[in-house]
N, C-alpha and C positions, 0 to 999 in steps of 0.2 A: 238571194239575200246576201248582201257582202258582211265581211266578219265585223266590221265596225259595228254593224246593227243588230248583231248577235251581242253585241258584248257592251251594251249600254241599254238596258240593264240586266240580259239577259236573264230575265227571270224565268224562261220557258227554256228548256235546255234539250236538245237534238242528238235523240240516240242514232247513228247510222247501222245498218246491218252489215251483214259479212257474206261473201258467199260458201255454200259449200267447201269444202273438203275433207282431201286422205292424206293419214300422215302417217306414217313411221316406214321402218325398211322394206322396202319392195314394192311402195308403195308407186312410183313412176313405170314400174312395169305392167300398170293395169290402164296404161293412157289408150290404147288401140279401141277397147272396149267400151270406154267410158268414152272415149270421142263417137263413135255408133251412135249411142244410147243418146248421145247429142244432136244427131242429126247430121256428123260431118261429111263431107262427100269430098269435097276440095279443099286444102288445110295451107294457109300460110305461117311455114313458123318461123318467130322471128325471135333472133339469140344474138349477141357480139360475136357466136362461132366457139367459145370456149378455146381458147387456143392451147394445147397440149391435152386435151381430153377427148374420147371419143362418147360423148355424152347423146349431144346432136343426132348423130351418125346412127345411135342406138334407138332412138325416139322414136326419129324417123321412120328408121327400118322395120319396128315395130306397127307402127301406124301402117304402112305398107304393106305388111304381111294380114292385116286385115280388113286390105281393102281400098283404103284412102289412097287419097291421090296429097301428093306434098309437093311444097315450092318451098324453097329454104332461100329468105334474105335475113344475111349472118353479119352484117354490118352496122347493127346499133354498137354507138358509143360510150361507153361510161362518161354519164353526163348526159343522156341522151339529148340529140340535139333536135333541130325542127324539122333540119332535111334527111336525119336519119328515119324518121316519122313519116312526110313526103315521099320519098322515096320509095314506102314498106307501101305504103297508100297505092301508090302509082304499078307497082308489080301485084299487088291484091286484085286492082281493077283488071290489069292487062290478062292476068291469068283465068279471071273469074272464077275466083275463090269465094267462099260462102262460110269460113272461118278462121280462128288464128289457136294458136299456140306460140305461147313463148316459154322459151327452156332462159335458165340466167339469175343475176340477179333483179333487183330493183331497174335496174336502165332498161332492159328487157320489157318486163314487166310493163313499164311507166310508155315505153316506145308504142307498146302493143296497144297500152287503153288510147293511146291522144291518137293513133291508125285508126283503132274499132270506130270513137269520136267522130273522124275526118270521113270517113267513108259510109257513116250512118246520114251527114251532110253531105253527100254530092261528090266527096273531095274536097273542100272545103278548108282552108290549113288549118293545123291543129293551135295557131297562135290565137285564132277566132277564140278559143273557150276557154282564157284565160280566167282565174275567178273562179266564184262560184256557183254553180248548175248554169253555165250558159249555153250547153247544149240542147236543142230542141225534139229532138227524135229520138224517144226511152228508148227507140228499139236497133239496136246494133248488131252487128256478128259477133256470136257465142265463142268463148275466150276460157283455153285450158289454159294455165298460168301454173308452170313447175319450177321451181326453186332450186337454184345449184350452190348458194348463197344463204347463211343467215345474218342479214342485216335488214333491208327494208322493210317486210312484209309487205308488200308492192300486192301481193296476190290476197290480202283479203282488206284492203282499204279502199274507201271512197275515192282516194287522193293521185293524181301524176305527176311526175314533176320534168318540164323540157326545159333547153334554153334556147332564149329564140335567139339568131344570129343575123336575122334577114331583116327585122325590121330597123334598126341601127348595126348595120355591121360592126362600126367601132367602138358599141357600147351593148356586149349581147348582153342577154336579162336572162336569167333562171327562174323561172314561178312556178309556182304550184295554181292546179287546177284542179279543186273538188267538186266533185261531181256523181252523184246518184245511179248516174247514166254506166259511167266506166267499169262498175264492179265485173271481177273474172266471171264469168261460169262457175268455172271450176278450179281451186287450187289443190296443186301437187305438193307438199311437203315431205322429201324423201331425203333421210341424212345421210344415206349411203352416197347419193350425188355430192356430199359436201367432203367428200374423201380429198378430191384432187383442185379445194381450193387451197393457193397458196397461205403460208404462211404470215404473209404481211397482211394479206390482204383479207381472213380471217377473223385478224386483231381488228381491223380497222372496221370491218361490219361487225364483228361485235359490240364497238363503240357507238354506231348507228342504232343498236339494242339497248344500248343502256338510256343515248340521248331521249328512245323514244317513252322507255319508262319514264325516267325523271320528270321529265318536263312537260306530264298531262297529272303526275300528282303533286305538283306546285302549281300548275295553270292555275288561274285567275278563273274560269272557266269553274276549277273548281267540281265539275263532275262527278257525282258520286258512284255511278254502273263503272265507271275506269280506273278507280281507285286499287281496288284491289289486283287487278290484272298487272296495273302499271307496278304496284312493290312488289310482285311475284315476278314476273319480268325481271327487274331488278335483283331481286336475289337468286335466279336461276342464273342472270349473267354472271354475278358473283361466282357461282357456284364452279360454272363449267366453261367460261371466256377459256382461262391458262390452259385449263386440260384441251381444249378443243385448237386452244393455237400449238402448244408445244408437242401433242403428240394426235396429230389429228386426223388418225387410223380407228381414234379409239369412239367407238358406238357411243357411249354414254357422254364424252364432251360433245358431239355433233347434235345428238339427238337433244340433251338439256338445251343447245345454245339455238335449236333448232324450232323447240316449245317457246325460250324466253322471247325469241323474235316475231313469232308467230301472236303470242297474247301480249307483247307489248304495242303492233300496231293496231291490235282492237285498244290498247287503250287510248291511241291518241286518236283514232277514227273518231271517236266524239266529245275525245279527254281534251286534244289542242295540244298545243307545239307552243315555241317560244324562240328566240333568240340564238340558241345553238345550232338551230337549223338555218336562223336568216343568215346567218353571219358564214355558216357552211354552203347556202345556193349562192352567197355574194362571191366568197373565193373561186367556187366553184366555176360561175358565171366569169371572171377575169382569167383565172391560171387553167382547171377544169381538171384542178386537182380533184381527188378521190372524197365522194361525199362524207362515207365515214370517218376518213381521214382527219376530213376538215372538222365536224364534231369532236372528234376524240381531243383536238385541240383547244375546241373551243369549250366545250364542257367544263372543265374547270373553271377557266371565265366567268363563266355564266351561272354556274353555282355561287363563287363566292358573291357575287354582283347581285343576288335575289333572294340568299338565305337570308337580310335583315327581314325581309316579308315574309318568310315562311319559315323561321326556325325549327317549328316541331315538326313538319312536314320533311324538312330533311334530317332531325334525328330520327324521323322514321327511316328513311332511307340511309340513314348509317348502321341502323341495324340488321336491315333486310342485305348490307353488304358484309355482314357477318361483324360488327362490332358490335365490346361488350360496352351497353349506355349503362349499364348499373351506376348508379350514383351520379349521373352525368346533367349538370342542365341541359336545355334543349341547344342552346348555343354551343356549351360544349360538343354536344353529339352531333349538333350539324358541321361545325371545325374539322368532327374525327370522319364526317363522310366525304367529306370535302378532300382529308389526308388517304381515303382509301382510296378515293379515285381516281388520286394522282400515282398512288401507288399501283393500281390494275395498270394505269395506263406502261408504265415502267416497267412492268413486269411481260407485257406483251410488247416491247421495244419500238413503242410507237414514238416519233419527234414531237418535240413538246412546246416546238412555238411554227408560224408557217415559213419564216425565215430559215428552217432551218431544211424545209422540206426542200430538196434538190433535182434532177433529172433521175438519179442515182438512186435515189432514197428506197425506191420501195418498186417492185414489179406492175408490170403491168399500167406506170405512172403512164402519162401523157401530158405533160409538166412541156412547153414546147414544140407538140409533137403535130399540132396544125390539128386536119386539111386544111383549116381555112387560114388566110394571112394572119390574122388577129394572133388567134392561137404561136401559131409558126412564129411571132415574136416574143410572145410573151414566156421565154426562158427560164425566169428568176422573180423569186417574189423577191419585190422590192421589198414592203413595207415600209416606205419615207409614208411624207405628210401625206402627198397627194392621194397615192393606195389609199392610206388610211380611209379619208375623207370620201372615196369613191366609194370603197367597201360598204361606209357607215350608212350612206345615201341608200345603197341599195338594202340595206339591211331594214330601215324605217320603211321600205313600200313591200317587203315580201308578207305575206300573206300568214304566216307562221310571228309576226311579231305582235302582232295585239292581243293573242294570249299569253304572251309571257307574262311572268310572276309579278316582274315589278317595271311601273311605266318605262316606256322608252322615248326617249328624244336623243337628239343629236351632241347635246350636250352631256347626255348622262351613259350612251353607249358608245362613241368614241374613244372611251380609255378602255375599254373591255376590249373594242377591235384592236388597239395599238399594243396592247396586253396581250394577245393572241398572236400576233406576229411578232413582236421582239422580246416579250415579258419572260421573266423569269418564275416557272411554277412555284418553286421556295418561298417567293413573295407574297404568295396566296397562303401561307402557312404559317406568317409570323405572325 
């Protein structure tokens, strides 16, 4: 079913499930055991490699000492791409592997379902099951999903996200692909892994936490089973983002920012997405800047541009970021959540338009940084007309825009993108 027909007049409304999981400290040391108990025999795990952590190394060793057999491709991208996915596919088959494990964030994750996908079909590419449920065979290789990262919740959502680069080289596409079929096995949620993410990049998956509250309790969608998860989401980001970016040895920010990411992608699993996220796979999809990133920028955007349709929905969510509404109309309170969250973003030293984002900017960028030529030119966000216009296009076909709050056309989201790349936050505040 495509979302268009979910959403005219969706009177019948589509709870998805979660799978299983363990969550808190120590919890990634019991993967040996619970891979058994799974059936594992031969284990593809697939990670970006972590680079400065010996995280992998420890999984692995683990799984090994009780048994299993591992093949490590440590080559997904932040962004994961199509031939990162191919690639994972083609060493799964060669090996005759009979499951996976991904350690990581979100790309990880996302790399590991559209593999399981591709190899449930034949091989198959994973750009076939674009959309929604277009995969045919429920039955795939079982999928441990561990978390080094809290930003996507990648390990208990319906949802993947690639960009394909193959079918237009000079025009790759980021989509999302939900799908029934892709759920983990099993996720690992351990905060103690979330020690030796950096600092930028932190803030920036925190932002991917808040996008994911916000914008399934404004959906249009409208959702009642998501509502709640999505404002607690929300106020745990509030809560524990700063602690968990400026001193992030410390148990209680890792672990809150660790809960808020995990129940905010139950809320959009059946709550819906909007606009922060199209406008983040369109960046993403051109520069292959950082997803969170790209949120954290857009998010204010996108707030101001939809709180006329939903005022009390975001004085709720000015409260739940710790503002006092006492006395406040709903306008007022949505203005003051609109001001916190330009304030979080400020206070975790994120850049506040994508003009501004540089090769320099932040760790771990790939702003630049290739394999492919596309990549390898695209240096510098421009942000002229053309970007704009390119961005806006792609942002009307991603699959996350016809639940946002309030309708999109090209006419009415084009100032939001040119807003995002050159605008000044202050402007949103007067």
């Amino acid at each position: 079913m495509q979302v268009e027909e979910l959403l005219k007049p969706f009177p019948i409304k589509e709870f998805h499930p979660f799978p299983r999981a363990l969550m808190g400290p120590g919890a990634h040391e019991i993967i040996g055991p619970e891979a058994l108990k799974l059936g594992f025999k031969k284990t593809l795990i697939m990670t970006s490699g972590l680079r400065g952590s010996d995280i992998v190394e420890k999984i692995a060793g683990s799984m090994r000492y009780h048994g299993l057999e591992v093949v490590v491709y440590d080559k997904v991208e932040s962004n994961p791409k199509d031939y990162n996915v191919m690639d994972a596919v083609a060493l799964y088959q060669e090996n005759q592997c009979d499951s996976f494990v991904s350690i990581g964030g979100g790309s990880s994750h996302d790399a590991c379902k559209g593999a399981r996908i591709s190899v449930a079909h034949d091989g198959r590419s994973v750009n076939e099951f674009e959309g929604f449920n277009q995969s045919e065979n429920p039955k795939n290789p079982p999928h441990i999903a561990v978390s080094t990262t809290a930003g996507t919740g990648s390990e208990t959502s319906w949802a993947y996200v690639i960009t394909d680069t193959t079918t237009d080289p000079d025009n790759p596409h980021k989509y999302v692909a939900f799908d029934d079929h892709c759920l983990a096995t099993l996720a690992i949620d351990d905060p103690v892994l979330y020690y030796d993410c950096p600092i930028d990049y932190t803030a920036q998956c925190g932002f991917d936490v808040l996008a994911h509250a916000s914008e399934p309790y404004v959906s249009r969608l409208d959702f009642p089973p998501s509502l709640g998860n999505a404002l607690y989401a929300i106020k745990l980001t509030n809560q524990h983002l700063r602690q968990a970016v400026w001193n992030g040895q410390d148990l209680g920010g890792r672990q809150g920012m660790m809960y808020a990411q995990y129940i905010a992608a139950q809320a959009f699993n059946s709550g819906g997405l909007g606009i922060i996220h199209s406008i983040s796979h369109a960046v993403s999809a051109f520069y292959d800047t950082h997803h969170g990133l790209n949120n954290a920028i857009a998010l204010p955007r996108v707030w101001a541009f939809n709180m006329p349709t939903q005022y009390q929905r975001f004085a709720d969510i000015a409260e739940a970021m710790g503002v006092d509404t006492h006395g406040l109309t709903a306008p007022q309170a949505a203005d003051a959540a609109l001001a916190a969250a330009i304030r979080l973003l400020r206070d975790v030293g994120i850049p506040e338009r994508f003009t501004d984002v540089t090769q320099d900017s932040y760790s771990k960028n790939r702003l630049g940084q290739g394999p492919t030529k596309f990549y390898e030119q695209a240096t510098v966000i421009s942000g002229d007309d053309a970007d704009v216009d390119r961005i806006t296009k792609h942002v009307l076909g991603d699959a996350c825009t016809p639940g946002n709050a309030k309708e999109c056309t090209f006419e009415t989201v084009r100032p939001v993108v040119e807003h995002s790349m050159n605008g000044d936050l202050d402007d949103l505040l007067s």
